[in-house]
N, C-alpha and C positions, 0 to 999 in steps of 0.2 A: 340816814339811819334806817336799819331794817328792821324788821319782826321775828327774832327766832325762837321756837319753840322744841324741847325734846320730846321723844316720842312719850304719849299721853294719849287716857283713855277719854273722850270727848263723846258727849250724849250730841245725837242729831236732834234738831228740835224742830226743824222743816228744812223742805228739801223744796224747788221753785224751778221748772223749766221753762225757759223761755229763748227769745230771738232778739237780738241786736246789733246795731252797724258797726262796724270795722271796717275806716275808708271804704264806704260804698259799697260793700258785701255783707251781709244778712250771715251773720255766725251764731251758735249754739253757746247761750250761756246756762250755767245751773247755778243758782245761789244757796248752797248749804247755810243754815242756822246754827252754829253750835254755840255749846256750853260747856266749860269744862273750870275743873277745880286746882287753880296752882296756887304757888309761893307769890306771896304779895313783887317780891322783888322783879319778879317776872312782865309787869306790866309797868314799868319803867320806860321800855322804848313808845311806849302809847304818849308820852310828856317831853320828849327830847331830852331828859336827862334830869330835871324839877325833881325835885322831891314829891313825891307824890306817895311815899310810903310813909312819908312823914308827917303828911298833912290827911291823911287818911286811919293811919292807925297809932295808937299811942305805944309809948315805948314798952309796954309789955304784952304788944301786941293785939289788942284788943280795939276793935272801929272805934274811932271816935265820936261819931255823930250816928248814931242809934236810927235817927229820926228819918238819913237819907237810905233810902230803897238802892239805889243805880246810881252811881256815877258816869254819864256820856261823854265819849271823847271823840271830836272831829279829825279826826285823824285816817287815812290811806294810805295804806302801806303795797305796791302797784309791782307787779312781774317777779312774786316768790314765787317759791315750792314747794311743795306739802308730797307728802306720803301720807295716804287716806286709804285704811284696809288694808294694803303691803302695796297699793298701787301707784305710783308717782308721777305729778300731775306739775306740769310749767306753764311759766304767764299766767299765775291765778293772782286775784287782788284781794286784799285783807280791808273789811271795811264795818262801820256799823259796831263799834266796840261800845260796850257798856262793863262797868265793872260793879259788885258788890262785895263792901268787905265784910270776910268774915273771921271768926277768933283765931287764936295762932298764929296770926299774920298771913291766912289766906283770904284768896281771894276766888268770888264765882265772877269766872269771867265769860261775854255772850260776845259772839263776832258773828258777819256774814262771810264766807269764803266766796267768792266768784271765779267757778270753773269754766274753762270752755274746752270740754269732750271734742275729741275729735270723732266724728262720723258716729251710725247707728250703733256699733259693735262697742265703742268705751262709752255712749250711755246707757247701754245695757248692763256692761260692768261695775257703773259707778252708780247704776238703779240695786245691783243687786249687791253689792257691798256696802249699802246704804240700809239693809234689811234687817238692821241688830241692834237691841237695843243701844248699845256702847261700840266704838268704832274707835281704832288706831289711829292716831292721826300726830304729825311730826311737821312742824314749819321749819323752812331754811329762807332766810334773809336774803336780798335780790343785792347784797355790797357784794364790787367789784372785788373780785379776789385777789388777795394777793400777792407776795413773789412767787415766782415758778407757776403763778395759775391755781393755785390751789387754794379753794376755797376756808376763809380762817374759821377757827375751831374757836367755840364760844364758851369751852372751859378752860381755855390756853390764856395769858392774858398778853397784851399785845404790846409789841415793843415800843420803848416810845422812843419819837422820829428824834433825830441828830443834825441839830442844824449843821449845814457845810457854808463854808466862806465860797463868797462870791470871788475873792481875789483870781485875778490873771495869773497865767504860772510865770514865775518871777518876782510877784511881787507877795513883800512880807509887810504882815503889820507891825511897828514899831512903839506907836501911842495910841492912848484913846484919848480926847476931852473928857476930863473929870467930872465936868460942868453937866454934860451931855445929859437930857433927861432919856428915859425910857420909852422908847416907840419916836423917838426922834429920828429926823431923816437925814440928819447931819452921820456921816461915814467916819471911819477911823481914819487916822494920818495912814499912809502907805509910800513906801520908802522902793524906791528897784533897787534891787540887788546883782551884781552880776556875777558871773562862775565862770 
């Protein structure tokens, strides 16, 4: 499961250059700090799918537990995509999530982004698209796309898959065991037919 985000305006809250391995080659990483304010619903993929809107805010919306500052979540999400400033950046890792909820059923959510700029010229660009208070920023989820290659659209909702029979061409099913429980490995009867 991936991380996707629509385009949102995201406060930088530190910015981190440094140096680390990649199979034995010394590569350019930056770790942006951000924070930014969405719809509770939204931090759903941070739990695999748990309830987590439900164990965090009450049904009219409002935090449940007053007391908790940050909710942290162990979770990487590794080889998305962001558009940061209008500038569009691959193989970044999503990591370091903390959540806080707040009323309306939003949430302030803090993540680290890990870039790695290619050469002098994009950390210069991504130093100086970094100079504002508030910054554009847009994640796409690292799932394999698609039919036709085309990466799926996360306001579209997704088809659900159609089991096919495994049968040989020729053969029909005739019975099932009535008996048969549910995730049993027992097969239907199968009859050849011929034309």
């Amino acid at each position: 499961m991936g991380f996707t985000l629509a385009k949102t305006s995201a406060d930088l809250m530190n910015a981190k250059l440094g140096r680390e391995k990649h199979d034995n080659e010394n590569v350019i990483g930056m770790d942006l700090k951000i924070k930014i304010n969405i719809d509770a619903d939204d931090i759903k993929p941070l739990v695999g799918g748990d309830d987590i809107v439900g164990a965090l805010w009450d049904k009219n919306g409002y935090p449940r537990y007053r007391s908790i500052n940050h909710t942290t979540f162990d979770v990487e999400f590794k080889e998305h995509a962001i558009t940061l400033a209008k500038k569009k950046y691959n193989n970044v890792d999503l990591k370091n999530f903390r959540v806080a909820a707040l009323e309306n059923k939003r949430a302030e959510l803090i993540f680290t982004i890990r870039v790695h700029p290619d050469g002098k010229e994009e950390i210069g660009e991504l130093g100086f698209s970094l100079n504002t208070p508030k910054i554009a920023l847009s994640i796409i989820s690292n799932e394999l796309p698609l039919e036709g290659g085309k990466n799926p659209d996360p306001d579209k909702p997704k088809k659900p898959a159609v089991a096919k029979p495994d049968n040989k061409a020729g053969d029909k099913v005739t019975s099932i065991d009535k008996n048969q429980k549910q995730g049993s490995k027992k097969k239907a009867t199968k009859k050849k037919t011929t034309t």
